[in-house]
MIDOSE-1310 file (N, C-alpha, C; in nm, 2 decimals, decimal comma, always signed):
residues 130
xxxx	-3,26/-5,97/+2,64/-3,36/-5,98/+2,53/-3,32/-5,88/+2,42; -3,34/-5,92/+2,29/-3,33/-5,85/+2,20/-3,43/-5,85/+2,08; -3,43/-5,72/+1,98/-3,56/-5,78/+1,91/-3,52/-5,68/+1,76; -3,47/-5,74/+1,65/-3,42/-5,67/+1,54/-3,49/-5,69/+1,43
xxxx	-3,58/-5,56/+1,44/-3,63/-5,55/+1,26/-3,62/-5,52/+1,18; -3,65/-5,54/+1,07/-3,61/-5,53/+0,94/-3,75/-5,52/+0,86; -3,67/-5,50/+0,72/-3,82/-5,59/+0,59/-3,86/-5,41/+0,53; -3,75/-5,29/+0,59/-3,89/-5,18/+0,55/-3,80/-5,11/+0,46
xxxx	-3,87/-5,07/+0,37/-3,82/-4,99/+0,24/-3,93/-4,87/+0,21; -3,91/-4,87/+0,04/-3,94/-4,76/-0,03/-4,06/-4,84/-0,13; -4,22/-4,84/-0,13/-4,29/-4,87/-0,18/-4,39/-4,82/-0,26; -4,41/-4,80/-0,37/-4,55/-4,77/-0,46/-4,69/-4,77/-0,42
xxxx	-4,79/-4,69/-0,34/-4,89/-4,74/-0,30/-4,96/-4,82/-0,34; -4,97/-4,94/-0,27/-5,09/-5,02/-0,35/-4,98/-5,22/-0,36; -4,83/-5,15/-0,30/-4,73/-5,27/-0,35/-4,75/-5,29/-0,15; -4,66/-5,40/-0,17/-4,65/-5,52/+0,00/-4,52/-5,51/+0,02
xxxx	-4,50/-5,52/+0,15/-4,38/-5,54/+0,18/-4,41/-5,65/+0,35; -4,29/-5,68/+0,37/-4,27/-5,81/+0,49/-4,18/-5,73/+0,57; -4,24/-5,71/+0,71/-4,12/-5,67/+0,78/-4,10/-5,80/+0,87; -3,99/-5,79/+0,92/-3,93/-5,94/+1,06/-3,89/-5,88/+1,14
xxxx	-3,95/-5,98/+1,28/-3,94/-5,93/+1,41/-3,80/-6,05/+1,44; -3,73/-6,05/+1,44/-3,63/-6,20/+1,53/-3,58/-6,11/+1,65; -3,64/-6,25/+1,74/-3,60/-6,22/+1,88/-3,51/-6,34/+1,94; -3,42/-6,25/+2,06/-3,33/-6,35/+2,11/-3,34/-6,32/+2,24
xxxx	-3,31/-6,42/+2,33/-3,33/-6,41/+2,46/-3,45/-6,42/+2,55; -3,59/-6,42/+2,47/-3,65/-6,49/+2,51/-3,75/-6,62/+2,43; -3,87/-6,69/+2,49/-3,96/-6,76/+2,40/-4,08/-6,67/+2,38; -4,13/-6,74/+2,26/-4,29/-6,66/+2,21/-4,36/-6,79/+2,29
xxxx	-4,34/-6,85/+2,39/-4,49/-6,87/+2,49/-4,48/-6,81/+2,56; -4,36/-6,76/+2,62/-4,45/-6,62/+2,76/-4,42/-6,46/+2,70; -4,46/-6,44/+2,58/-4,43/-6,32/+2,51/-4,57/-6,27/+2,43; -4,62/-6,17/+2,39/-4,71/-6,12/+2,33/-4,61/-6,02/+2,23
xxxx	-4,60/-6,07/+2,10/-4,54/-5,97/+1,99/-4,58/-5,90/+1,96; -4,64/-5,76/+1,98/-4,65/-5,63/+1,91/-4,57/-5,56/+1,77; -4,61/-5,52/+1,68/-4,59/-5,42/+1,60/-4,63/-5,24/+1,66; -4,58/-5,17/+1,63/-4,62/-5,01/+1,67/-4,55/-4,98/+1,51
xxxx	-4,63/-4,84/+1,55/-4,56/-4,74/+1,42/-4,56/-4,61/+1,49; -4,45/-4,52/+1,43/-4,48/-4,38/+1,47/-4,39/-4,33/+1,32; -4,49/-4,13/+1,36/-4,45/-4,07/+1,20/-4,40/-3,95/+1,34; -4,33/-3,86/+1,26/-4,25/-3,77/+1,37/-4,36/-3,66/+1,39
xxxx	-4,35/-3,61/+1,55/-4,46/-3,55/+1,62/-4,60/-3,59/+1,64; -4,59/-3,74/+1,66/-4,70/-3,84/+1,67/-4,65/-3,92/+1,77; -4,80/-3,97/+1,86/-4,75/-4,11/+1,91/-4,72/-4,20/+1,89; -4,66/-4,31/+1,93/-4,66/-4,41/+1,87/-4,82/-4,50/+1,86
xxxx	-4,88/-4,57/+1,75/-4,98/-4,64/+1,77/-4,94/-4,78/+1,76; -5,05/-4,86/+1,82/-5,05/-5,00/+1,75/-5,09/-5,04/+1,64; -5,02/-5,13/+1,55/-5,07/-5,20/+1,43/-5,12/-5,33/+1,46; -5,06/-5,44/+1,49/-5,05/-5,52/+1,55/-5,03/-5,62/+1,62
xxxx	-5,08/-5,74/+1,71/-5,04/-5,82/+1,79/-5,07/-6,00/+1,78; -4,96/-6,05/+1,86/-4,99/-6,18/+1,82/-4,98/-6,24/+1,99; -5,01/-6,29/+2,04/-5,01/-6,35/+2,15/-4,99/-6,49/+2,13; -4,91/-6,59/+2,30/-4,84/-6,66/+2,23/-4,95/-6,81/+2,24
xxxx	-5,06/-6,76/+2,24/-5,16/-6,88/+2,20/-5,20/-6,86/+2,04; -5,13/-6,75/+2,00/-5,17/-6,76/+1,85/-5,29/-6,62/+1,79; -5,35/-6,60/+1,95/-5,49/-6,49/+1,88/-5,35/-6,37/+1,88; -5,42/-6,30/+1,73/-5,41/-6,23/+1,63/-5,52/-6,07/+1,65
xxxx	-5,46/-5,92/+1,65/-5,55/-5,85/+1,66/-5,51/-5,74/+1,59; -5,53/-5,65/+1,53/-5,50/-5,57/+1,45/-5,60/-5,40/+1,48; -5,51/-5,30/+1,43/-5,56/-5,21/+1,43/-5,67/-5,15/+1,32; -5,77/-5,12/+1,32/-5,91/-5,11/+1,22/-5,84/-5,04/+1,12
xxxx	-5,75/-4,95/+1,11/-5,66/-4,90/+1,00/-5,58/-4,97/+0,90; -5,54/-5,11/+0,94/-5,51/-5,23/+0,91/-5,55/-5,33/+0,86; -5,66/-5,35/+0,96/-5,73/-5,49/+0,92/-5,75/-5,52/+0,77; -5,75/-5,66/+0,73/-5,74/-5,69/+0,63/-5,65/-5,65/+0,51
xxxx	-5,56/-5,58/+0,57/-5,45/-5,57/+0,46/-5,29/-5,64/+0,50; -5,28/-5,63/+0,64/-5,16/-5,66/+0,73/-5,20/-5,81/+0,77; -5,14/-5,88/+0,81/-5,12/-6,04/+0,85/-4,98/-6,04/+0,94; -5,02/-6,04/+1,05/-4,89/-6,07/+1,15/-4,85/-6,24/+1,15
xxxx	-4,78/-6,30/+1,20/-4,77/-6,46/+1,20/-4,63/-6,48/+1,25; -4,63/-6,61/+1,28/-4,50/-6,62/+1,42/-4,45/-6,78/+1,33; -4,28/-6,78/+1,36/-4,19/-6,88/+1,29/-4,13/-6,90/+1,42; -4,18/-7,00/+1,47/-4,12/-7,02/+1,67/-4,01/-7,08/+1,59
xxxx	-3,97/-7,13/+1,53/-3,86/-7,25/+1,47/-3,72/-7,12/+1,44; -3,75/-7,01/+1,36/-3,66/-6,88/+1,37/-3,67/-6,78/+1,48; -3,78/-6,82/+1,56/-3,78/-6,73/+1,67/-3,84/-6,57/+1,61; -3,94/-6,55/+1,48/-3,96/-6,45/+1,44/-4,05/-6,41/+1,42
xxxx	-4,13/-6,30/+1,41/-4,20/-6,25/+1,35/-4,24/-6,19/+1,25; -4,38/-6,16/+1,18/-4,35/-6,14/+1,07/-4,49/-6,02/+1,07; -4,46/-5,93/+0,99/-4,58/-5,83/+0,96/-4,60/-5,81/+0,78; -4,68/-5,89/+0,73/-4,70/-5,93/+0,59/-4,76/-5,77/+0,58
xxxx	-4,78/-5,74/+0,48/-4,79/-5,56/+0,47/-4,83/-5,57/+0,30; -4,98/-5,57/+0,26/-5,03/-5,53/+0,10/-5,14/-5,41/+0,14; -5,14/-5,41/-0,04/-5,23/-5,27/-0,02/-5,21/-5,17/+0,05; -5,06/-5,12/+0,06/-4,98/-5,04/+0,11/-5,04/-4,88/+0,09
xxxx	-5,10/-4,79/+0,14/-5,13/-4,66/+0,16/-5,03/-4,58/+0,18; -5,03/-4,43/+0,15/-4,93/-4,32/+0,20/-4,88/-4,28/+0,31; -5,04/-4,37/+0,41/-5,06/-4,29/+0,50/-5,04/-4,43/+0,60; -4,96/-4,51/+0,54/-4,88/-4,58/+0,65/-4,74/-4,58/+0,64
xxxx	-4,72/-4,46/+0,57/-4,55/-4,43/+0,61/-4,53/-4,42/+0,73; -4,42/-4,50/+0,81/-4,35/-4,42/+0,94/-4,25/-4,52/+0,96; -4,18/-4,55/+1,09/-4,11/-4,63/+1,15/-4,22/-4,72/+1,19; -4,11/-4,83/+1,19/-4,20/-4,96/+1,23/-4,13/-5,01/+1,34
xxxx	-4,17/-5,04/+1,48/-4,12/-5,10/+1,53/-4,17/-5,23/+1,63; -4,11/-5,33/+1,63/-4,13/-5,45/+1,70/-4,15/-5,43/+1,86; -4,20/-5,51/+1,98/-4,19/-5,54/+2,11/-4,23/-5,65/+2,18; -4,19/-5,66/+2,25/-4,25/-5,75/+2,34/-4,27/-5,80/+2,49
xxxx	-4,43/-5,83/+2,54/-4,49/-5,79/+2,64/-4,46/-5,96/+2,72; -4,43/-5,94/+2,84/-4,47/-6,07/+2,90/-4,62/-6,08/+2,97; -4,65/-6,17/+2,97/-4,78/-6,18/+2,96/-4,83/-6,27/+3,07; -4,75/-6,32/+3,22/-4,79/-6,36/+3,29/-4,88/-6,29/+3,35
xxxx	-4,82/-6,13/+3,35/-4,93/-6,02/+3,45/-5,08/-6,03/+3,41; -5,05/-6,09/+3,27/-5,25/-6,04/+3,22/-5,35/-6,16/+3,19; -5,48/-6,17/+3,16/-5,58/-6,22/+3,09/-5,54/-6,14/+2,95; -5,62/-6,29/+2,88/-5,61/-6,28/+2,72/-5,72/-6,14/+2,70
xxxx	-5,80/-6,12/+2,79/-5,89/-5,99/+2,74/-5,81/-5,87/+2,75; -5,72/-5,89/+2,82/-5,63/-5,74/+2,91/-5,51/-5,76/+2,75; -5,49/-5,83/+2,71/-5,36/-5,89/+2,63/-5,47/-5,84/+2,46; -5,59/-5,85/+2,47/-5,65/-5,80/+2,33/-5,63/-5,65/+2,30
xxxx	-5,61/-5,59/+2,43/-5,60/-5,46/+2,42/-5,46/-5,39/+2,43; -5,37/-5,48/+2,40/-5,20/-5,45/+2,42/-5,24/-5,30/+2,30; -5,31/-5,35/+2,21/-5,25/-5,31/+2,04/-5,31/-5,14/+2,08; -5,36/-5,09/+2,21/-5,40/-4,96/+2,28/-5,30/-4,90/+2,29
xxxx	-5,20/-4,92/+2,35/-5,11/-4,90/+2,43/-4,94/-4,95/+2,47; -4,84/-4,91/+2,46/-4,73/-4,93/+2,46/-4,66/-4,98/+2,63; -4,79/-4,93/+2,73/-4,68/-4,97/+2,89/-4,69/-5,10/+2,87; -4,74/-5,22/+2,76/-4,70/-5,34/+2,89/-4,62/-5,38/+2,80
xxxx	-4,53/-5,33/+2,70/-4,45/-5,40/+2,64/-4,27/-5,34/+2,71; -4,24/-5,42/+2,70/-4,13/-5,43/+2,83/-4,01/-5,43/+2,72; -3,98/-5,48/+2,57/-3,84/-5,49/+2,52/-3,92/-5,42/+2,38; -3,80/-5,37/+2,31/-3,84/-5,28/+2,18/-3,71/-5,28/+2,10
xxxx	-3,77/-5,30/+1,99/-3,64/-5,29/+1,86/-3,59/-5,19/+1,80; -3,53/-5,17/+1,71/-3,47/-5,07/+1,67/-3,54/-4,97/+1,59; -3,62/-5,05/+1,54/-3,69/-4,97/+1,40/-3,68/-4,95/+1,28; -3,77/-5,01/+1,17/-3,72/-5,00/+1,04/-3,85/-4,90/+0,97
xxxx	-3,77/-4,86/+0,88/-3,88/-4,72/+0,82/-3,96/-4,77/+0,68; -4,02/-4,79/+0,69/-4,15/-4,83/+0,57/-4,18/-4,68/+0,50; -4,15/-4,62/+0,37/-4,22/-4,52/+0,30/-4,32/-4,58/+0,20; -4,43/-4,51/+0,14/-4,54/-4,54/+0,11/-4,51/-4,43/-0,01
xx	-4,47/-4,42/-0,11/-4,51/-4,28/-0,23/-4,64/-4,33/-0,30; -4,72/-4,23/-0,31/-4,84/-4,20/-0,38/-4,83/-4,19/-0,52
């Protein structure tokens, strides 16, 4: 399994950017796609999740500015990113959880926590100038 992102640059607060999840080696029906971020000497958090029935969940820091959405046809993911803040500079990175072990309630709460995601990407760095 592999999982390579991209899409992150140098942004204006207040401008969008797209980052892409493309995965190989597995499918998005037994996969739950995560987004995380981390800034240095921080945890990593969740941003967002897409599970492969389609429900969508986001972190309250997010909501309504970020749009996750899945291209099964590219095998990709996508994390649509407006109304970009300062204070979502960091690395961005992709994962992905298999999801036979859980219920869709146990799977709402991926976007808590990083143990059930089992594969992780490289990382692309999103800056935010004010």
């Amino acid at each position: 399994v592999q999982l390579q992102a991209s899409g992150g640059g140098l942004v204006r607060a207040g401008g969008s950017l797209r980052l892409s999840c493309a995965a190989s080696g597995l499918t998005f029906d037994d996969y739950t796609i995560g987004w995380f971020r981390q800034v240095p000497g921080k945890e990593r958090e969740g941003v967002s999740c897409v599970s492969s029935n389609g429900n969508t969940y986001y972190a309250d820091s997010v909501q309504g500015r970020f749009t996750i959405s899945t291209d099964n046809a590219k095998n990709t993911v996508y994390l649509q990113m407006n109304s970009l803040e300062p204070g979502d500079t960091a690395v961005y990175y992709c994962a992905a959880a298999l999801e036979s072990l859980y219920t869709e309630y146990e799977i709402s709460h991926f976007i808590y926590s990083t143990l059930p995601f089992d594969y992780w990407g490289q990382g692309t760095q999103v800056t935010v100038s004010s």
